[in-house]
C-alpha positions in Angstrom: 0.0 0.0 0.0 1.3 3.3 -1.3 2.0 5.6 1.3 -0.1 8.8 2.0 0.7 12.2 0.9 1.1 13.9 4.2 3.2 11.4 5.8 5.8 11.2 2.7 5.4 15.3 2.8 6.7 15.1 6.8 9.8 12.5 5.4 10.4 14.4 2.9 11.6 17.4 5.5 14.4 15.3 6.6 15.6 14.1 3.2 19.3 15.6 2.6 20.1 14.9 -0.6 18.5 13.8 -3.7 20.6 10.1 -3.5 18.3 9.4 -0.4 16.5 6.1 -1.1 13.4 7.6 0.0 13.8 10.4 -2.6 14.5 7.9 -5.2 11.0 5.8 -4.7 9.2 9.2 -4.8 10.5 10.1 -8.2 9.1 6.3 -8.7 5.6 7.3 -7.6 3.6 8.2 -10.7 0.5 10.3 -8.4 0.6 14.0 -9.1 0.8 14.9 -5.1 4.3 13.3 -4.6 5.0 15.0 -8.2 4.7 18.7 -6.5 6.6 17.7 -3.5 9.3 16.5 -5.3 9.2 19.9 -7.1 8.9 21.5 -4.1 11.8 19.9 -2.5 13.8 21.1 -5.8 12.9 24.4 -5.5 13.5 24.6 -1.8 16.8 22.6 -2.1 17.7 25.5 -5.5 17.1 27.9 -2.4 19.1 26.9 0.1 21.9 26.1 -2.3 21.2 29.8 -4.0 21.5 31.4 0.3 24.4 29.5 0.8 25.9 30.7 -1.9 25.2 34.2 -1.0 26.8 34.1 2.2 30.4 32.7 1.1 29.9 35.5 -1.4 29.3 37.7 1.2 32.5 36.6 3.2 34.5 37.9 0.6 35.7 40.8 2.7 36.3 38.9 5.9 38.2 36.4 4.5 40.7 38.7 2.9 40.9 40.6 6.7 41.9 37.2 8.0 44.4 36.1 4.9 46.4 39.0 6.2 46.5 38.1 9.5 43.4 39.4 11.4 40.6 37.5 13.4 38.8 39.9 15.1 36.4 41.4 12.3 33.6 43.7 13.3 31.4 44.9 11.2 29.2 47.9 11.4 26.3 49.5 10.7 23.8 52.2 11.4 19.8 52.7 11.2 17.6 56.0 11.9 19.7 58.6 10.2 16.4 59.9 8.2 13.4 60.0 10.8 12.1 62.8 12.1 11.9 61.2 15.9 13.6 58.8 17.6 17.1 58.1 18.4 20.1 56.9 15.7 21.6 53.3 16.7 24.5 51.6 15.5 25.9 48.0 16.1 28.8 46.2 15.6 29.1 42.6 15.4 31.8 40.1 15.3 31.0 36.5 13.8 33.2 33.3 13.6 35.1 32.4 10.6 32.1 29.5 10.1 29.8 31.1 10.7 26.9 30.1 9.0 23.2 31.6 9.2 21.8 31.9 5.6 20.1 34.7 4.5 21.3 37.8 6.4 21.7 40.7 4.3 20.6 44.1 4.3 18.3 44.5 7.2 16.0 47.2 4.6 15.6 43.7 2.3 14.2 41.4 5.0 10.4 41.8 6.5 9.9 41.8 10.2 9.9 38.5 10.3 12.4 37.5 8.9 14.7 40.3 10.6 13.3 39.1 14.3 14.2 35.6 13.5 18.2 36.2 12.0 18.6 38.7 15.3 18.2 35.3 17.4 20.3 33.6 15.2 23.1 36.2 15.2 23.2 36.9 18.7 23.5 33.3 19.2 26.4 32.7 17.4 28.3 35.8 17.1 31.7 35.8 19.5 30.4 39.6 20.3 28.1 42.5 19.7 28.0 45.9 20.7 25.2 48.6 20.2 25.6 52.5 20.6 22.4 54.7 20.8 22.6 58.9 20.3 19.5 60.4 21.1 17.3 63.4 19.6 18.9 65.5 21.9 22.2 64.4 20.3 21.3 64.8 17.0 20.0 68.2 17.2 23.9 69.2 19.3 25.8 67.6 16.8 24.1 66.9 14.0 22.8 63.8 12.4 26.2 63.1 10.5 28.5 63.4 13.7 25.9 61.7 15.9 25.9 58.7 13.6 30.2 58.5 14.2 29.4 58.9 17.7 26.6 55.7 17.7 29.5 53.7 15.6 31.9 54.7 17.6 30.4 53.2 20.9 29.3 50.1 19.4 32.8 48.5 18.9 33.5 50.1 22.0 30.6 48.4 24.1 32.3 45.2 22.2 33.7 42.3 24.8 36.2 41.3 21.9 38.4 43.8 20.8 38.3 44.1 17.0 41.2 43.7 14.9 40.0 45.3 11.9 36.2 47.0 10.8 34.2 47.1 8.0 32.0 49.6 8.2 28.8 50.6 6.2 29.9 53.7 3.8 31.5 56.0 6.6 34.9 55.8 7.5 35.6 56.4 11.6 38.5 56.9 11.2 38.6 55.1 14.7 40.2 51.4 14.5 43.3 51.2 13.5 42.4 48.9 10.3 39.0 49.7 8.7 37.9 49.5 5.7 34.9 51.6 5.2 32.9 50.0 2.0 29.9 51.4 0.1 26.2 49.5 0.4 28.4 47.5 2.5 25.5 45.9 4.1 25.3 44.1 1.0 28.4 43.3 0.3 29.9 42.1 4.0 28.0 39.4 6.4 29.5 41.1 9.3 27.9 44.6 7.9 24.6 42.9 7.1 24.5 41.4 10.8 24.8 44.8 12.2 22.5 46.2 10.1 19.7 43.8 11.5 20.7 44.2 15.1 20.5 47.8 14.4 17.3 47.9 12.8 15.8 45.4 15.1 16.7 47.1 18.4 16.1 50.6 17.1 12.1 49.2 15.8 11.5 48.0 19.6 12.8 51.4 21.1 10.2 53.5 18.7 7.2 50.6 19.5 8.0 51.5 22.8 7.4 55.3 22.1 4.2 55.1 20.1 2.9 54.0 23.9 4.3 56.7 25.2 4.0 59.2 22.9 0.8 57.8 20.8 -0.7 59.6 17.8 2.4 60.0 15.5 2.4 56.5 14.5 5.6 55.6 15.7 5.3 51.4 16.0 4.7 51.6 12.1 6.9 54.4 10.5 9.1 54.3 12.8 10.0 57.6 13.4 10.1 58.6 9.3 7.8 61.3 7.9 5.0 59.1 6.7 1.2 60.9 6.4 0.1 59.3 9.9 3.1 61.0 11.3 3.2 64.3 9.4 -0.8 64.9 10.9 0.1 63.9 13.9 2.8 66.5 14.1 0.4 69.4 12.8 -2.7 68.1 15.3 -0.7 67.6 18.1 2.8 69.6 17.6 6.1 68.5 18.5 6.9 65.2 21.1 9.8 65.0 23.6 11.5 62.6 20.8 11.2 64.6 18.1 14.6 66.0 16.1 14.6 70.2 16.4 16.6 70.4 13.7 15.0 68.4 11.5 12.2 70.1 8.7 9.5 69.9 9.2 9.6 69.4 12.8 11.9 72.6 13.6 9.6 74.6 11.3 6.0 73.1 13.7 8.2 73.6 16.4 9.3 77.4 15.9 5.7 78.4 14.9 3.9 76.5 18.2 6.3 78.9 20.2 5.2 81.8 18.1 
């Protein structure tokens, strides 16, 4: 008696390889439900194979810093430069030469999901991570530029492993003694991308975290960017204690509520 669909669905899950015996009497089955698993199992074999790839590829840079000698290699990366509200925060993260998590990659290419379930996985194997936070009131001193070294700056320094050598997302910091700083590097570096999602991931919890506080602006959505929930907030209610001064149109609401 053949057996049923669900069950060979659930074996199917632990199949490795496509010279599994079991794998080899499903392509024997001639019903069209095993058909599409096998095709499913192709494609999702085509994906994983695809991922993998991706992340040697992205390991280009890191193993160059360690053919010369380093093993220390943080990468770095920032989120919240453009928002209106809301702090900017950095991180820097340090992963082993195996590691091997597939699909991290630029935090702005991954859903919520996705980005929640990679920040488990990278805080769970990375030898060290470090996160700096500059507030509004930063921002508005310093400006946004300066306040984002500043965030990057205490990231590797929060770090309980002392890099060797950073890669860091665009902007040099002139602050390790090797960098390398490397354009859409979040793309290009694992270590960068793996910042970029503990960045984006802690800074998103903060500002869900403010929209209780400071509710009507929207905040646990746009996250502190000018979107149209957050732009009427600003002109029905004015200006919050989070908001950046300096930034239009918030400094221009701001001036004329003082007016």
């Amino acid at each position: 008696m053949a057996e049923k669909i669900a069950i060979i669905k659930e074996r199917l899950k632990s199949v490795a390889s496509e010279s599994d015996p079991f794998f080899q009497s499903c392509l024997l089955d001639e019903r069209k439900g095993v058909a599409k698993l096998v095709a499913s199992f192709r494609r999702e074999k085509m994906k994983k194979e695809a991922l993998l790839t991706q992340l040697e590829d992205m390991k280009y840079y890191e193993k160059e810093a360690r053919a010369k000698g380093f093993n220390a290699i943080a990468g770095i990366d920032e989120v919240g430069r453009g928002p209106l509200a809301g702090p900017v925060v950095a991180a820097a993260v340090i992963l082993p030469a195996d590691f091997d998590v597939i699909g991290v990659n630029d935090s702005k290419q991954l859903n919520e999901a996705k980005r929640d379930q990679l920040f488990d996985d990278i805080l769970a194997k990375a030898l060290a991570v470090g996160i700096g936070v500059k507030s509004h009131e930063i921002i508005d001193e310093v400006n946004i530029y300066e306040a984002t070294k500043l965030a990057m700056v205490d990231a590797i320094d929060s770090l309980e492993l002392t890099p060797d050598f950073c890669l860091i997302d665009a902007m040099p910091l002139n602050h390790c003694k090797h960098e390398l700083s490397l354009i859409k590097g979040d793309s290009k570096s694992v270590s960068i991308a793996a910042a970029s999602i503990i960045a984006k991931v802690t800074r998103d919890r903060m500002m869900v975290a403010f929209d209780s506080k400071f509710p009507g602006y929207g905040f646990a959505n746009n996250m502190g960017y000018g979107t149209k929930v957050h732009l009427e907030g600003l002109s029905k209610q004015g200006v919050c204690p989070i908001h950046r001064l300096t930034f239009a149109p918030v400094k221009n609401i701001f001036l004329a509520h003082k007016e």
